[in-house]
C-alpha positions in Angstrom: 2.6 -2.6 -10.5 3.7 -2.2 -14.4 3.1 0.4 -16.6 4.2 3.8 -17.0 5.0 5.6 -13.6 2.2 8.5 -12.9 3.5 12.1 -12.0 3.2 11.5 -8.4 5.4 8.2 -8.5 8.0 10.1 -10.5 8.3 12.9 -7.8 8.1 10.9 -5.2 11.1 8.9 -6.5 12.8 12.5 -7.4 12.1 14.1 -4.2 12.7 11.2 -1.9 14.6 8.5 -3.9 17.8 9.2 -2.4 16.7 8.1 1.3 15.2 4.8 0.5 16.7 3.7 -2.9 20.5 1.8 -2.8 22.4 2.3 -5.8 23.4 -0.2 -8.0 27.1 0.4 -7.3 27.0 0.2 -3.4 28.5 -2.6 -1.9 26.4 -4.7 0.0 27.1 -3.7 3.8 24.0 -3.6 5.5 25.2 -2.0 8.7 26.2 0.6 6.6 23.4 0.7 4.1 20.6 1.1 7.0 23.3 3.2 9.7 22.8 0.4 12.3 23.1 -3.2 13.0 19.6 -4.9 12.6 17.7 -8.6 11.6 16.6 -7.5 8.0 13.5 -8.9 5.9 13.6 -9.0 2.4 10.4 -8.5 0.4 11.1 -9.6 -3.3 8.8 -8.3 -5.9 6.7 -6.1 -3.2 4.4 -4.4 -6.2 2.5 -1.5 -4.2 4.4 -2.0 -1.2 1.4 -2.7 1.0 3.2 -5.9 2.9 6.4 -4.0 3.1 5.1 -0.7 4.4 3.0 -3.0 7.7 6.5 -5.2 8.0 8.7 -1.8 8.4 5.7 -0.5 11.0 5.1 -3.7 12.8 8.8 -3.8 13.2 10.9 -1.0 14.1 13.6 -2.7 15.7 14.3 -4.3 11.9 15.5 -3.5 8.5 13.1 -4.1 5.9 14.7 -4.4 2.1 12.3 -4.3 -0.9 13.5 -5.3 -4.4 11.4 -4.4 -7.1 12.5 -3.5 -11.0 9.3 -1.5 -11.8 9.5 1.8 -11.6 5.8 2.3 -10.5 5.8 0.0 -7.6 9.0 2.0 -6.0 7.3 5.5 -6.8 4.5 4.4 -5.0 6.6 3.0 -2.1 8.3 5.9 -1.8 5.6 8.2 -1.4 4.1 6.1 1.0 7.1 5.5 3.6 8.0 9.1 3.2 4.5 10.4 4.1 4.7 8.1 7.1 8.0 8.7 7.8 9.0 5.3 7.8 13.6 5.0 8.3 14.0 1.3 8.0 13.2 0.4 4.8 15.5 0.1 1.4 14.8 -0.3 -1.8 17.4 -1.9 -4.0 15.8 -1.5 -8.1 17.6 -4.8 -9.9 15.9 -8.4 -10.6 16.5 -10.2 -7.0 18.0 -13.6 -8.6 20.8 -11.2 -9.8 21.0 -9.3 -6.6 21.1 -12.6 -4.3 23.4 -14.3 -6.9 26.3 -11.3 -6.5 25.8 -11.5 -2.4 29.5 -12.3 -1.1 28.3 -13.4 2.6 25.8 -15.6 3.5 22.8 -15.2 6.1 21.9 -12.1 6.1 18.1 -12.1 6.0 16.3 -13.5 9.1 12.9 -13.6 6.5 12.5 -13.8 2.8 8.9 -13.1 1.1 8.0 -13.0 -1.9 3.9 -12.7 -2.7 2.4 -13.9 -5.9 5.1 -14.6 -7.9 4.5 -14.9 -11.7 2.5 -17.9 -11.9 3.6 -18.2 -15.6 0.1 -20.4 -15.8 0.5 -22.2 -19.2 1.9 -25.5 -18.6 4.7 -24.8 -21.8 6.0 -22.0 -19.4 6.3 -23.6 -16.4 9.7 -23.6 -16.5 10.0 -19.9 -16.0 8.7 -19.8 -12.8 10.7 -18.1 -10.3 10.9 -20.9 -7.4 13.0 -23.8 -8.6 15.4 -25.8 -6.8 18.2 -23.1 -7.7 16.4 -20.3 -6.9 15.7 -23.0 -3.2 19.2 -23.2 -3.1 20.1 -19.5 -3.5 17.5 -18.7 -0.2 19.4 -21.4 1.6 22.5 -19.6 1.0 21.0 -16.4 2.2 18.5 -16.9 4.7 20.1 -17.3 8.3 19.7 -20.4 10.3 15.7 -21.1 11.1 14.8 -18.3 9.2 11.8 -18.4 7.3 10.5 -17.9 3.5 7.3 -16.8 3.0 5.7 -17.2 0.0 2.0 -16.7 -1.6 0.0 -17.7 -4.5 -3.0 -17.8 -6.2 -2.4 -20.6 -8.7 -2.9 -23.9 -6.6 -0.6 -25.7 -9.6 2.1 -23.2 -8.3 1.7 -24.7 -4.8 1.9 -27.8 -5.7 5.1 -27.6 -7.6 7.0 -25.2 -5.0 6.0 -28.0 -2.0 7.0 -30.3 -4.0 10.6 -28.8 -4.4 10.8 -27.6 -1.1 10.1 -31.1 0.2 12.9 -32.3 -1.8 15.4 -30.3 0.0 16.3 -31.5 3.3 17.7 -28.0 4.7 13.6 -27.2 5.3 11.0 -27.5 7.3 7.4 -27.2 5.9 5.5 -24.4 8.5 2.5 -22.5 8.7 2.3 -18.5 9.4 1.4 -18.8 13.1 4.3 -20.6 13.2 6.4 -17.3 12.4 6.7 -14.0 15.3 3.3 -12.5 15.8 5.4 -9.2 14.2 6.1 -10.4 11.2 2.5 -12.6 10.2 0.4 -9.5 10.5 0.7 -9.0 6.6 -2.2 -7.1 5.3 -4.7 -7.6 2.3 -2.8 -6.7 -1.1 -4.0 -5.4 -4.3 -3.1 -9.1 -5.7 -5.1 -11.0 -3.1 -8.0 -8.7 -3.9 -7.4 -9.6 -8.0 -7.4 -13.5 -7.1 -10.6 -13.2 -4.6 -12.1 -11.5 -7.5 -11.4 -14.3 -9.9 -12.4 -17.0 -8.1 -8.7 -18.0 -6.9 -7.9 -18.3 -3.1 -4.1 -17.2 -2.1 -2.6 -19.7 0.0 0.1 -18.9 1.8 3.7 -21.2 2.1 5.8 -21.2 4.7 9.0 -23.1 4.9 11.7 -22.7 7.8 15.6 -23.7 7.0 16.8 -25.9 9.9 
């Protein structure tokens, strides 16, 4: 979600910001930053917050940490945990390269997602697509062992090019979604898969476990 944040977003984040959002300056101690000791996903770029809000339902006994940097997106997320009184989720507002870059320990997420990606579709851009073999690196760093990253797209080029990386590497293991805990692959419709049905493009999910 882009744009201009509506009324509602803005009080939401005004009237409720504190409990979910983690400021900039926190240090990163999870046990701290969610009051318990927990597995933690990490939803990068969660728009809406329609995957993020089923993974923090489907899985109370986790932390769930969204990154998003537009302001719309975290109103909206907001409104909806607090109406559902949801505890375990975090929002940290900061571009998540940056964020994961400036992590001091590794393996801290037990699943990484990230869901339609900016396909960046002409072919002159391609190089400012988010999943390269840095950013590959970065999740390996990150991710704890046989964890999984989750990833989905509606460009079929896109696929292509982040198997191919992927395939490269020799720290994962290509999987499918029933491969991952029946908990965690109950992800619901988003507004982006409904965009891509709606053009013609079928999201395909990607799925890759580090060994």
């Amino acid at each position: 979600m882009h744009g201009r944040a509506t009324k509602g977003q803005d009080k939401a984040i005004s009237s409720h910001g504190d409990k979910y959002i983690v400021p900039s300056s926190t240090e990163w101690k999870p046990d701290l930053i969610f009051a318990r000791k927990a597995k933690i996903i990490l939803d990068i770029g969660f728009g809406a917050g329609e995957t993020l809000i089923a993974l923090a339902q489907n899985n109370p006994e986790k932390d769930i940490l969204g990154i998003e940097v537009h302001k719309p997106g975290i109103g909206a997320l907001i409104y909806k945990a607090n109406k559902l009184n949801i505890k375990n989720i975090k929002i940290i507002q900061e571009d998540a390269e940056v964020f994961l870059n400036g992590l001091k320990v590794k393996n801290q997420f037990e699943v990484v997602i990230l869901f339609f990606p900016d396909p960046w579709p002409k072919r002159k851009h391609h190089k400012r697509r988010m999943i390269k073999e840095d950013f590959i690196n970065l999740l390996e760093r990150v991710i704890e062992k046989r964890g999984f990253f989750v990833c989905k797209t509606d460009w079929e080029n896109y696929k292509s090019d982040i198997l191919t990386v992927f395939n490269k590497n020799k720290s994962w293991k290509r999987c499918f979604l029933s491969d991952i805990p029946k908990n965690i692959n109950c992800l619901p419709e988003t507004n982006f898969d409904r965009k891509a049905r709606l053009s013609g493009r079928k999201s395909s999910f990607i799925v890759f476990q580090k060994i």
